[in-house]
FITOR-194240 format. One record per residue (C-alpha): chain; residue in three letters; residue number from 1; x, y, z. Coordinates in nm, 3 decimals, padded with zeros to 5 digits. Layout:
BEGIN
mol:type:seq:x:y:z
A:ala:NUM:X:Y:Z $
...
***
This chain:
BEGIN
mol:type:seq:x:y:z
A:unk:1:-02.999:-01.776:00.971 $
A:unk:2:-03.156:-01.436:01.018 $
A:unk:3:-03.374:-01.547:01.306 $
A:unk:4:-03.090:-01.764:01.483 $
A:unk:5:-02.871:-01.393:01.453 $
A:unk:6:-03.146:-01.223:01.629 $
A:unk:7:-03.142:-01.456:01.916 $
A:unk:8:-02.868:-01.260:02.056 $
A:unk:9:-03.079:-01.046:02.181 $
A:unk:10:-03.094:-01.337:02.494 $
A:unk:11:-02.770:-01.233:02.524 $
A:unk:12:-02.657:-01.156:02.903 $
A:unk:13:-02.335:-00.994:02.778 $
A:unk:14:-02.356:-00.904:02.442 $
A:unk:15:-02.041:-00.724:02.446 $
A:unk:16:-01.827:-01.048:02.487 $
A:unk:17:-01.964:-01.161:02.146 $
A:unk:18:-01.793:-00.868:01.976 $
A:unk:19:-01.475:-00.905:02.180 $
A:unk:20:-01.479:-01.286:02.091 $
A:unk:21:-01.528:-01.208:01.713 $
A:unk:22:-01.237:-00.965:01.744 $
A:unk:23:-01.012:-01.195:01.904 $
A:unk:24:-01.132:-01.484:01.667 $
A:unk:25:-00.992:-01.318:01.353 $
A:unk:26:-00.680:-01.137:01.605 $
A:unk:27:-00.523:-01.473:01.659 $
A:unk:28:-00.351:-01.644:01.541 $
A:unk:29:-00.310:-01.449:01.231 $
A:unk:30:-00.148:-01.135:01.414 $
A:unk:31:00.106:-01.391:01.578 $
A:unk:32:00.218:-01.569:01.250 $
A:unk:33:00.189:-01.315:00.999 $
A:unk:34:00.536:-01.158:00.970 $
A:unk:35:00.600:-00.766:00.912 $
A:unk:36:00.449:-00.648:00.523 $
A:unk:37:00.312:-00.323:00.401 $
A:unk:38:00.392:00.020:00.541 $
A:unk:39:00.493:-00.193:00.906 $
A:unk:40:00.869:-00.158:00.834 $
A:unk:41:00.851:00.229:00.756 $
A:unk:42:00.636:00.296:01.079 $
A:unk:43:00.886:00.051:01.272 $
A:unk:44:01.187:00.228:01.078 $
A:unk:45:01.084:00.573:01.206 $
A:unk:46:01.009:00.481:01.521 $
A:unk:47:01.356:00.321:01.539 $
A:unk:48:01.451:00.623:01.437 $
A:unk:49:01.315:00.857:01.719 $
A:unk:50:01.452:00.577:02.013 $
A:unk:51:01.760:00.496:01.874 $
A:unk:52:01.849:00.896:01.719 $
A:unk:53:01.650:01.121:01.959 $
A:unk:54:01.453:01.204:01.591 $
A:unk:55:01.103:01.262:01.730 $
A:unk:56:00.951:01.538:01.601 $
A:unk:57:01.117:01.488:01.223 $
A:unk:58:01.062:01.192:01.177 $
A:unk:59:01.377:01.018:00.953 $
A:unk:60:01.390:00.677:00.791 $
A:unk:61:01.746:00.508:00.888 $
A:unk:62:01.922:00.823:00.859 $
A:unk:63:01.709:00.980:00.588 $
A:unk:64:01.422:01.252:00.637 $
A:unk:65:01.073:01.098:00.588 $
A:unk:66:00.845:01.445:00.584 $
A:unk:67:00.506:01.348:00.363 $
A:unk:68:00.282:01.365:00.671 $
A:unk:69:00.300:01.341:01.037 $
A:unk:70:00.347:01.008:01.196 $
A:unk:71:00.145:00.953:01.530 $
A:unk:72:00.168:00.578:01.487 $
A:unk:73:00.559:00.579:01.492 $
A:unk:74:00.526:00.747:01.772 $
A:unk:75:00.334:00.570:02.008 $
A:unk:76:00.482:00.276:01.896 $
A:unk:77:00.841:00.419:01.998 $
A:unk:78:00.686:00.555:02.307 $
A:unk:79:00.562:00.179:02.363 $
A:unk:80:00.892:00.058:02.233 $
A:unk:81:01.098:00.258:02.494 $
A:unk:82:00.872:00.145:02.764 $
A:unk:83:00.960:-00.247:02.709 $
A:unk:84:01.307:-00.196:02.633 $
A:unk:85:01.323:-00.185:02.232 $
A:unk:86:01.113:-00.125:01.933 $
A:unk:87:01.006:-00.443:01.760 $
A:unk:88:00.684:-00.532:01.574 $
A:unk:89:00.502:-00.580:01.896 $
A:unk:90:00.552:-00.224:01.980 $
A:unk:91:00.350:-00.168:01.682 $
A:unk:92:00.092:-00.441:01.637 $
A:unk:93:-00.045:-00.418:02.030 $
A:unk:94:-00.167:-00.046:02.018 $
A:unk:95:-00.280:-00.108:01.696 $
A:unk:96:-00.461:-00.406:01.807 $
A:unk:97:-00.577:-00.172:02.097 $
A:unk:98:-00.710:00.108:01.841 $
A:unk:99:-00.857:-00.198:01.646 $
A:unk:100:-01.081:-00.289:01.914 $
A:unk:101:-01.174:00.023:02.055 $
A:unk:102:-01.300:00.126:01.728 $
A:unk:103:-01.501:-00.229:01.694 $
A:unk:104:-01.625:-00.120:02.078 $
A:unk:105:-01.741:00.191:02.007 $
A:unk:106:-01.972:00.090:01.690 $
A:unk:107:-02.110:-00.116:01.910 $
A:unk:108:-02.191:00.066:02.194 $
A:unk:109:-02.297:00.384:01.972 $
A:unk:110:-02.559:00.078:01.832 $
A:unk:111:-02.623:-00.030:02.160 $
A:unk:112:-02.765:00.349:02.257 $
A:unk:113:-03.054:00.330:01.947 $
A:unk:114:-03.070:-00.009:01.902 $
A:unk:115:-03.075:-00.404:01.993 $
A:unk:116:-02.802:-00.607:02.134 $
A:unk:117:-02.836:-00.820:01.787 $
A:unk:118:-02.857:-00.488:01.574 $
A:unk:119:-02.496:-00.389:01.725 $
A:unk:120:-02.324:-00.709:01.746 $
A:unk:121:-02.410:-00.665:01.376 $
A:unk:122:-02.253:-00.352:01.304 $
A:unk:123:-01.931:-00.447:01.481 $
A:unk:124:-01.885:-00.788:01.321 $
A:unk:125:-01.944:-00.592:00.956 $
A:unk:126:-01.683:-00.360:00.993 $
A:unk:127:-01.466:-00.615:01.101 $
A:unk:128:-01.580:-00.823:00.843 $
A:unk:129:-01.518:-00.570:00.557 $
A:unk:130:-01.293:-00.664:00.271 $
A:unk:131:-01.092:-00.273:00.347 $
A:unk:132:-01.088:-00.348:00.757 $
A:unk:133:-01.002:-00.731:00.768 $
A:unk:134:-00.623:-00.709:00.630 $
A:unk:135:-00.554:-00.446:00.916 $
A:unk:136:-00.548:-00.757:01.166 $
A:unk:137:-00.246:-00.845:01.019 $
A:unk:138:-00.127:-00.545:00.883 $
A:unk:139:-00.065:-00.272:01.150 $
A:unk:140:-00.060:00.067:00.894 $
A:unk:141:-00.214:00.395:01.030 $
A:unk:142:-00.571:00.343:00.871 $
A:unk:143:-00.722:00.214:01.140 $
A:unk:144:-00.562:00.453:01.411 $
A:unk:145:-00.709:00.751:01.194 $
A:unk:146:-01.071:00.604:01.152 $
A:unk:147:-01.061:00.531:01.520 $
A:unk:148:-00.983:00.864:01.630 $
A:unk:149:-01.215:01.039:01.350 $
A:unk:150:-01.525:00.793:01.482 $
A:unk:151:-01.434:00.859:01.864 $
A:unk:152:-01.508:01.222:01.780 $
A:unk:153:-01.771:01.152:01.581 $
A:unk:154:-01.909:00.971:01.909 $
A:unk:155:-01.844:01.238:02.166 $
A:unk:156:-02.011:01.498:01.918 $
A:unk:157:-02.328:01.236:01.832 $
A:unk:158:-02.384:01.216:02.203 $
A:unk:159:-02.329:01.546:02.327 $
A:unk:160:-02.611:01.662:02.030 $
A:unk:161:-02.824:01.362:02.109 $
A:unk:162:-02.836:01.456:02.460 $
A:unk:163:-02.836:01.807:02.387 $
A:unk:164:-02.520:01.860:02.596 $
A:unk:165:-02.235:01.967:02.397 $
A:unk:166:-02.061:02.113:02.659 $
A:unk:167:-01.726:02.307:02.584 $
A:unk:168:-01.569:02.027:02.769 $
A:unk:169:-01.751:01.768:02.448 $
A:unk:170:-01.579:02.040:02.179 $
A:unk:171:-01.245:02.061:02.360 $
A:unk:172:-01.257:01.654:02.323 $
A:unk:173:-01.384:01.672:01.979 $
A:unk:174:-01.083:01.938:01.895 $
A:unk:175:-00.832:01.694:02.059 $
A:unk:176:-00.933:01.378:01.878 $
A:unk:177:-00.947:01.591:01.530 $
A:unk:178:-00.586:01.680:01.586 $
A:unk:179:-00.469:01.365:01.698 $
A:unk:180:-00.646:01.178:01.320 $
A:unk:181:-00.474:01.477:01.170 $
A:unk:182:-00.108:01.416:01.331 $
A:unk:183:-00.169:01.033:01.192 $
A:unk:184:-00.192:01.096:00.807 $
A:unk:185:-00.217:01.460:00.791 $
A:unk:186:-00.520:01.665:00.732 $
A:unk:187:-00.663:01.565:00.424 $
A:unk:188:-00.866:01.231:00.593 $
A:unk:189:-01.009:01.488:00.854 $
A:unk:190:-01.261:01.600:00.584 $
A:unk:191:-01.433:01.301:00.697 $
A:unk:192:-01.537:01.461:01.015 $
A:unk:193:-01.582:01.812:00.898 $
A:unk:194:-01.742:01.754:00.567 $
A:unk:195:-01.965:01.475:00.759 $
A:unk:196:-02.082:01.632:01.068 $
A:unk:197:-02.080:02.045:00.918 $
A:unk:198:-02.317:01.888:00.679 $
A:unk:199:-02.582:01.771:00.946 $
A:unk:200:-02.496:02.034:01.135 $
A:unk:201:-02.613:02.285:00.820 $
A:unk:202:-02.891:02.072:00.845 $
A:unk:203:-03.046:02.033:01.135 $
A:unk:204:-02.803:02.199:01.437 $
A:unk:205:-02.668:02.531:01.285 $
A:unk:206:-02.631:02.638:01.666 $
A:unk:207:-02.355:02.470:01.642 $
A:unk:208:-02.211:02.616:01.367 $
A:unk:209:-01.995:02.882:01.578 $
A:unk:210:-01.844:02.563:01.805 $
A:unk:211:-01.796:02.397:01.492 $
A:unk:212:-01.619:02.574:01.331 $
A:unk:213:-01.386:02.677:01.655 $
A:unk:214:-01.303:02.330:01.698 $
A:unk:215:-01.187:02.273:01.377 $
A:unk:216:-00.987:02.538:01.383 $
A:unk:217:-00.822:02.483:01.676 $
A:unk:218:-00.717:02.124:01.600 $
A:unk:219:-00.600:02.287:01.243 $
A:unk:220:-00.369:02.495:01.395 $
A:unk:221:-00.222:02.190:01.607 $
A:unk:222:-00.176:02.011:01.287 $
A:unk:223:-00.063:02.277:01.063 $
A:unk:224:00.160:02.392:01.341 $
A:unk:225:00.344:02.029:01.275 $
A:unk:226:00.426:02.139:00.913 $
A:unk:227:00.512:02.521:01.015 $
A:unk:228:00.764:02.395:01.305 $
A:unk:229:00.948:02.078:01.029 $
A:unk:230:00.919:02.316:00.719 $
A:unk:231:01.176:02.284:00.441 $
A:unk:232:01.125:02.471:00.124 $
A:unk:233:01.158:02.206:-00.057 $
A:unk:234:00.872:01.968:00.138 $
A:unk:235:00.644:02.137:-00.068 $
A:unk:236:00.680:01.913:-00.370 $
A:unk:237:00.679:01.598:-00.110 $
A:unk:238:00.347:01.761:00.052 $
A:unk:239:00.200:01.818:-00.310 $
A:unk:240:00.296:01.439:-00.410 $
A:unk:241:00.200:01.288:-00.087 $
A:unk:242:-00.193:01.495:-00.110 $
A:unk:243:-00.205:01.344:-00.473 $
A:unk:244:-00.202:01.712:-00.566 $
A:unk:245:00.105:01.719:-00.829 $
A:unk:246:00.008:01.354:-01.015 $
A:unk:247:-00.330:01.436:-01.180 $
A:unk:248:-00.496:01.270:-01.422 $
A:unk:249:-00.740:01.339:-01.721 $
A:unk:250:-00.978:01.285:-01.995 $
A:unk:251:-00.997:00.858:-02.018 $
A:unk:252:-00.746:00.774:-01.733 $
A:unk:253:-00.938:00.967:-01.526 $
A:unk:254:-01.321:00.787:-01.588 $
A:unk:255:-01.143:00.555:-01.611 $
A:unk:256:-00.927:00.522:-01.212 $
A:unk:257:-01.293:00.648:-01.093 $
A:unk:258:-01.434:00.374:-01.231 $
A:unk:259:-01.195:00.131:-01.091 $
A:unk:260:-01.212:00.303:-00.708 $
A:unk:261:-01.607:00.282:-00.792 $
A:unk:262:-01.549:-00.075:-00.835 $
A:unk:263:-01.321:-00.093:-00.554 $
A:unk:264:-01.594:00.033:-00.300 $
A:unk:265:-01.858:-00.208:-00.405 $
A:unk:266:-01.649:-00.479:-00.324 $
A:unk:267:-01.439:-00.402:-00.013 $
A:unk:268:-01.694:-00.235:00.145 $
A:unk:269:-01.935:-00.499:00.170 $
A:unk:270:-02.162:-00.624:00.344 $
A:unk:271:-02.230:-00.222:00.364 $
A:unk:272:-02.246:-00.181:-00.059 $
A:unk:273:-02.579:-00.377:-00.011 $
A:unk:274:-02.749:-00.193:00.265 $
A:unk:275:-02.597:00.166:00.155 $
A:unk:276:-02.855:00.257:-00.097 $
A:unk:277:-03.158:00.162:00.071 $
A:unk:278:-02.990:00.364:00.383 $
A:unk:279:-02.991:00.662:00.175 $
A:unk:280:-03.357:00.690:00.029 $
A:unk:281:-03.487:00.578:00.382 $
A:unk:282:-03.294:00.861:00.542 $
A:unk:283:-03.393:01.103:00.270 $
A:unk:284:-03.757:01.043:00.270 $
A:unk:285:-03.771:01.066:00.694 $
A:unk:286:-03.579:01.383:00.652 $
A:unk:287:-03.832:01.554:00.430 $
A:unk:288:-04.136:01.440:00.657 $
A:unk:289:-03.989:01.506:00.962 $
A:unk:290:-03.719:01.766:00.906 $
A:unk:291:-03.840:01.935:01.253 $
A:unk:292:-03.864:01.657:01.466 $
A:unk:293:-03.634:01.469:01.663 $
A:unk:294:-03.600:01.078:01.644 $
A:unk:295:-03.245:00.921:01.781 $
A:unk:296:-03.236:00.658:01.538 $
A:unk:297:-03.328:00.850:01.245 $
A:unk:298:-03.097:01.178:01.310 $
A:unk:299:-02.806:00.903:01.376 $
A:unk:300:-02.908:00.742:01.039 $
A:unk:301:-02.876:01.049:00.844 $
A:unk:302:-02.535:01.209:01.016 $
A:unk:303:-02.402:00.849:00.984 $
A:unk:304:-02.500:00.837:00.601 $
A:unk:305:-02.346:01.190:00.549 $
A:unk:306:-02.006:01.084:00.737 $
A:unk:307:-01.957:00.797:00.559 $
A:unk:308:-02.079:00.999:00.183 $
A:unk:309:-01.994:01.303:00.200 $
A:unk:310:-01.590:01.329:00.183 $
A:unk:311:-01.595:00.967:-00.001 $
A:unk:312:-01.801:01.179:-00.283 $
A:unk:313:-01.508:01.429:-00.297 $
A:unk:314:-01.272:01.111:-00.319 $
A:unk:315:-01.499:01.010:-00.627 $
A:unk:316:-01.408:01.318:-00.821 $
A:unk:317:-01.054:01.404:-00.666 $
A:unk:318:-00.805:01.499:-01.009 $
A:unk:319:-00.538:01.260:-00.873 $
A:unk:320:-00.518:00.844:-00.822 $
A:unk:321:-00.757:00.730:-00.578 $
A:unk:322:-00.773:00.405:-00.383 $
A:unk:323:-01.020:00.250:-00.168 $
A:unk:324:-00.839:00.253:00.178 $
A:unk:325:-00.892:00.661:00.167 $
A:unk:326:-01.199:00.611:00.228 $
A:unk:327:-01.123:00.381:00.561 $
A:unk:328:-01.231:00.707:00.783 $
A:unk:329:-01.631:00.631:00.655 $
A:unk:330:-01.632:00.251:00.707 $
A:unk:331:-01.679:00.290:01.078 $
A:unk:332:-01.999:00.491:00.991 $
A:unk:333:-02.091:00.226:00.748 $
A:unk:334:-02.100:-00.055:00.982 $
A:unk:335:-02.326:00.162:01.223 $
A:unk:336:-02.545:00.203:00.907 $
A:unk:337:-02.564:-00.145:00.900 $
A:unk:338:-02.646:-00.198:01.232 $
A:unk:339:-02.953:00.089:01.238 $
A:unk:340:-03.054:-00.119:00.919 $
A:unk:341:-03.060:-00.434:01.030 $
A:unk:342:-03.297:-00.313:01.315 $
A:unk:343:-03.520:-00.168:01.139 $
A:unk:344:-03.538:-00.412:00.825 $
A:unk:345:-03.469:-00.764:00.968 $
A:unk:346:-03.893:-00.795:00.999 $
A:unk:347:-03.999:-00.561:00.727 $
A:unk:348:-03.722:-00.701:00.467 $
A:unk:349:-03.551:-00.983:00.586 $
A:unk:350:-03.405:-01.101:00.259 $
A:unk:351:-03.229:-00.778:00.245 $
A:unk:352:-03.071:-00.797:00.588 $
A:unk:353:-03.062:-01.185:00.530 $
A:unk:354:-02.786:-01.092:00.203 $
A:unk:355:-02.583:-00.858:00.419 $
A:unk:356:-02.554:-01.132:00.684 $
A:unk:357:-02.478:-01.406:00.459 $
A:unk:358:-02.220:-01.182:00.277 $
A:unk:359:-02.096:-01.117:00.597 $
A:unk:360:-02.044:-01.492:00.732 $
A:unk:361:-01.884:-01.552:00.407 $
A:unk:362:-01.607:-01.365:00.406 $
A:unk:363:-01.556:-01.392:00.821 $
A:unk:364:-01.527:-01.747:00.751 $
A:unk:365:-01.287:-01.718:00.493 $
A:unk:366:-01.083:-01.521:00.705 $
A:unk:367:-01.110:-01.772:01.004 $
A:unk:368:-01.018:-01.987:00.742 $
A:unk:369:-00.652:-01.788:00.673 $
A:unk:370:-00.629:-01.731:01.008 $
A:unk:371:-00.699:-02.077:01.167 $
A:unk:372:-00.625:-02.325:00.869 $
A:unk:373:-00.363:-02.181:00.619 $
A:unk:374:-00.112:-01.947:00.855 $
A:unk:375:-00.067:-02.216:01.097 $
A:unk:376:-00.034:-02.514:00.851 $
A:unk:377:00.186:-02.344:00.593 $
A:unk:378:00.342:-02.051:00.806 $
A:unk:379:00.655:-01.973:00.561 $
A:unk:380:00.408:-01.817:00.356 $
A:unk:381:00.343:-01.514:00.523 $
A:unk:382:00.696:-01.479:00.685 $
A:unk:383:00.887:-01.367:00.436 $
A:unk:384:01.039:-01.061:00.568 $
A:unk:385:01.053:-01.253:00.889 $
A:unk:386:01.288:-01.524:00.706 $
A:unk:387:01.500:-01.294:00.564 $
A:unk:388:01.583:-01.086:00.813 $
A:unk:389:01.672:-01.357:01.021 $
A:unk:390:01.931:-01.441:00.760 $
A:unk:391:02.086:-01.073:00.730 $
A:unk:392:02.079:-01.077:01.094 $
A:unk:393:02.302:-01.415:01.116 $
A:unk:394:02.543:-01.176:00.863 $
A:unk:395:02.578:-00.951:01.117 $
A:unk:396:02.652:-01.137:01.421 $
A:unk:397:02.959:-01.227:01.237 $
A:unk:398:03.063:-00.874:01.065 $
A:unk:399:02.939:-00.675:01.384 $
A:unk:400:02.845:-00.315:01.246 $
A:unk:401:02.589:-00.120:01.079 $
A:unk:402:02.400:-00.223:00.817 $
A:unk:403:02.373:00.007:00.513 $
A:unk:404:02.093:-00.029:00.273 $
A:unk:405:02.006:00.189:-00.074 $
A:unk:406:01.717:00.409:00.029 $
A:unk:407:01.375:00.343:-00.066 $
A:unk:408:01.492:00.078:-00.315 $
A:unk:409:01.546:-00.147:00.037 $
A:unk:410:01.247:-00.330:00.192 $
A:unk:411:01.193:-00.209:00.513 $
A:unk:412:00.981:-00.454:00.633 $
A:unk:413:01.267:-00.744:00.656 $
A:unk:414:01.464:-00.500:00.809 $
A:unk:415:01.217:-00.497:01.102 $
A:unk:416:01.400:-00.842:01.245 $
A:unk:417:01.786:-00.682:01.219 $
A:unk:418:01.814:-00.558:01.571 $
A:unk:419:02.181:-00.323:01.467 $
A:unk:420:02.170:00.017:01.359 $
A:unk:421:02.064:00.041:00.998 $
A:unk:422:02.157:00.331:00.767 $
A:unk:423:02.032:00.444:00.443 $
A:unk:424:02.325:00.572:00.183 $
A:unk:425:02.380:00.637:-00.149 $
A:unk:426:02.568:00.412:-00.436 $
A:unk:427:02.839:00.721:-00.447 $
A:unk:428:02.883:00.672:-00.037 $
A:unk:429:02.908:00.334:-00.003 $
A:unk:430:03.170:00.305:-00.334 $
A:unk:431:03.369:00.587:-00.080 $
A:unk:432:03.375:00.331:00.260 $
A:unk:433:03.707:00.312:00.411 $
A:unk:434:03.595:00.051:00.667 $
A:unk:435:03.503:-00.323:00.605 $
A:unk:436:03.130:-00.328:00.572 $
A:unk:437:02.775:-00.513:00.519 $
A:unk:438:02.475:-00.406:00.274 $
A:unk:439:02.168:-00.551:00.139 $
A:unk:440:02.165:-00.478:-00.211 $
A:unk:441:01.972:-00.550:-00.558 $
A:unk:442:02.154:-00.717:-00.835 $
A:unk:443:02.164:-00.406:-01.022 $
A:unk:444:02.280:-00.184:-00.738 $
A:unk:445:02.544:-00.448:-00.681 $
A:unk:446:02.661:-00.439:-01.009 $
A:unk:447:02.662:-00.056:-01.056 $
A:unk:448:02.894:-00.040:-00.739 $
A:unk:449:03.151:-00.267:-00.922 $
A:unk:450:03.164:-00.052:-01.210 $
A:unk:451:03.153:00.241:-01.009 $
A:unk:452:03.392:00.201:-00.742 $
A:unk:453:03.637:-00.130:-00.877 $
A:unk:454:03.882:-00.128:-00.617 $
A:unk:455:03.622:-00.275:-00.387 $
A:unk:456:03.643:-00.624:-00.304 $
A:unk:457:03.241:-00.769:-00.320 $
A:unk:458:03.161:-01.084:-00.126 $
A:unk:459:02.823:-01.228:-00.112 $
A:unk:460:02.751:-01.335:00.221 $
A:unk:461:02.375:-01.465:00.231 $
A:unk:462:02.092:-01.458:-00.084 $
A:unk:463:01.767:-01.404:00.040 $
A:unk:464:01.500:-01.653:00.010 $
A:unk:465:01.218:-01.555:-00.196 $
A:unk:466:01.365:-01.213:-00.237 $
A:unk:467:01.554:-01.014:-00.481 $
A:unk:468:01.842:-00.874:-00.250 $
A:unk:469:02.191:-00.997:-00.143 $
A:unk:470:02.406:-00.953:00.193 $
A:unk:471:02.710:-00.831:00.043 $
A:unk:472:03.042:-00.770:00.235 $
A:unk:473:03.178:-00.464:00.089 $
A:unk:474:03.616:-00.451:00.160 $
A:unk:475:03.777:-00.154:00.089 $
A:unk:476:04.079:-00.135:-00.151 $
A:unk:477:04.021:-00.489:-00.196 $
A:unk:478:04.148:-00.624:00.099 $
A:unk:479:04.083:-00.679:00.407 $
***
């Protein structure tokens, strides 16, 4: 298996294997696979800056949505506006863009140190990884944020490779830190600075001044988006949102840091097997040759401390932890791989003969959910698709808004009702003077009765396979 891998070093265009693997595991899956996960609240805001002019705040159907900045939303209602409305394609296809620009540039940072086989490798593990895979179907901001972290990480690897790093390289580097920080706020930037000012302490503390400049620079960009939306009482949101307010201790504590321990080994793989060895090998050429320069090994040990570094803060952060934080360090991971498998496919094949099995197992399982189960048994992953078609068919006939309860409301069915959408209270909707249509819970359905019994309730559509009604709320009880 090992040796028929390596033949793709006969490649003549290497670079259409990783595009092919990308596009293997793209479709159908992204095609069937109907809005889930945070989709419907990056759709909702973005709905919310087309249809309500609210770009820079971004709100939630009518209600303020401040935890972090939200780049995604935004390109996808820039994209949105462009084709004429925002719908899940104005999400998914720059996502799917950002997806394989990531997988492009692991390869082609590879491709600079290594073998055509070597980074073919590295791209197909990170899109192989048990963390990356889902994000074919599931367009969230994780993958925007690595991207944008690892194109930095690129510009600033080959500026100091080439001992070039220009102003021009820093400005870039500045830019792309701001941008990762404007998609989930600045926590996940740690990646980059803990990563790279630890090499840089290392082995380029000329840089330090530049360093340190550009970080600042793209901190001010990012904290200037807090400054310019501030509310006093976003604090508490910001605190929440940072995992800052909800700490934990003594046994729940070893205990969640166990679990995200856990977590790692598995959805990180194939790159929990070659990891370890990656870090004594990088250690051990470090000490012996802490004045020379070598490419591959330099990239071997500021890829290690990219990946480690911030994930080791993650390890011992006071609050709940989950393994998609650390999505910024898989991109490193898989270059890790690749720099491994070039060096240890000869000296240690079963090693790199593990990874790559481990790795054709689970891209063939997800070929397999992609190829086999979607198409053959489709209503299973359209849920929100389904029942958003029905609330929609509500609406054709009651033409209107549609009001929903807040966060208790899944946003991701919501995604296929093309009318406004509005987020209220229990106390505004039981004060409606107009004839109107909701989705509500069983419970928030009932509490309305009680609270407001003059109101006529008519349920209009149950939702398959969901927990909500379409209810037709008439004032007064009549029409």
């Amino acid at each position: 298996m090992l040796s028929r891998f390596s033949r793709l070093e006969q490649s003549r265009w290497p670079v259409l294997w990783v595009i092919g693997l990308f596009l293997a595991q793209a479709i159908p899956a992204t095609i069937i696979r109907a809005s889930n996960l945070e989709e419907g609240t990056v759709l909702a805001i973005a709905r919310g800056a087309v249809e309500d002019g609210h770009w820079l705040t971004p709100f939630v159907y009518g209600e303020r949505f401040v935890e972090r900045p939200v780049l995604l939303s935004w390109i996808t209602a820039f994209f949105g506006e462009l084709t004429g409305g925002v719908t899940l394609w104005s999400l998914r296809i720059p996502h799917l863009c950002f997806f394989l620009a990531g997988t492009l540039l692991i390869y082609n940072l590879l491709r600079s140190v290594t073998g055509k086989s070597a980074a073919i490798f590295g791209a197909l593990c990170w899109i192989s990884m048990p963390v990356v895979a889902p994000k074919f179907i599931n367009a969230e901001p994780d993958i925007v944020l690595a991207t944008l972290l690892f194109a930095a990480f690129c510009v600033w690897w080959q500026g100091t490779a080439d001992k070039s790093m220009t102003f021009g390289r820093w400005l870039c580097v500045s830019i792309l830190i701001a941008l990762a920080g404007l998609t989930k706020g600045p926590q996940p930037v740690a990646y980059f600075t803990l990563g790279v000012g630890a090499y840089i302490l290392l082995k380029q503390r000329d840089q330090i001044p530049a360093f340190i400049a550009a970080n600042l620079c793209s901190g001010l960009i990012i904290g200037g988006w807090y400054a310019i939306i501030y509310h006093p009482s976003d604090m508490e949101t910001w605190e929440a949102h940072s995992r800052l307010s909800h700490t934990t201790n003594g046994l729940a504590t070893i205990l969640g840091h166990l679990d995200f321990v856990k977590s790692l080994a598995i959805e990180f793989l194939p790159g929990s097997i070659l990891i370890a060895p990656a870090v004594l090998i990088a250690v051990r050429r470090w000490r012996n040759t802490r004045n020379d320069l070598n490419t591959r090994n330099d990239l071997l040990l500021a890829a290690i401390l990219y990946s480690v570094a911030c994930t080791l803060v993650l390890l011992f952060w006071p609050g709940k932890v989950a393994a998609r934080y650390a999505m910024p360090g898989t991109m490193t991971l898989a270059v890790i791989c690749g720099l491994m498998f070039e060096s240890w496919r000869h000296s240690h094949p079963k090693v790199i003969a593990s990874a790559l099995v481990v790795t054709y197992l689970i891209f063939s399982a997800l070929l397999v959910r992609g190829w086999v189960a979607m198409p053959f048994w489709p209503h299973l992953f359209q849920e929100s698709r389904i029942a958003g078609t029905a609330i929609s068919s509500v609406i054709q006939q009651h033409p209107g808004p549609l009001y929903v309860i807040g966060s208790s409301t899944e946003r991701n069915m919501l995604v296929y009702v093309p009318s406004r959408i509005r987020a209220m209270t229990l106390d505004d909707l039981a004060r409606l003077q107009t004839d109107s249509i909701a989705v509500l819970l069983p419970e928030e359905r009932q509490a309305l009765a009680r609270q407001a019994p003059t109101l006529q309730l008519i349920d209009r559509a149950d939702l398959a396979r969901k927990p909500y009604s379409v209810v037709e709320i008439l004032p007064n009880g009549s029409r």
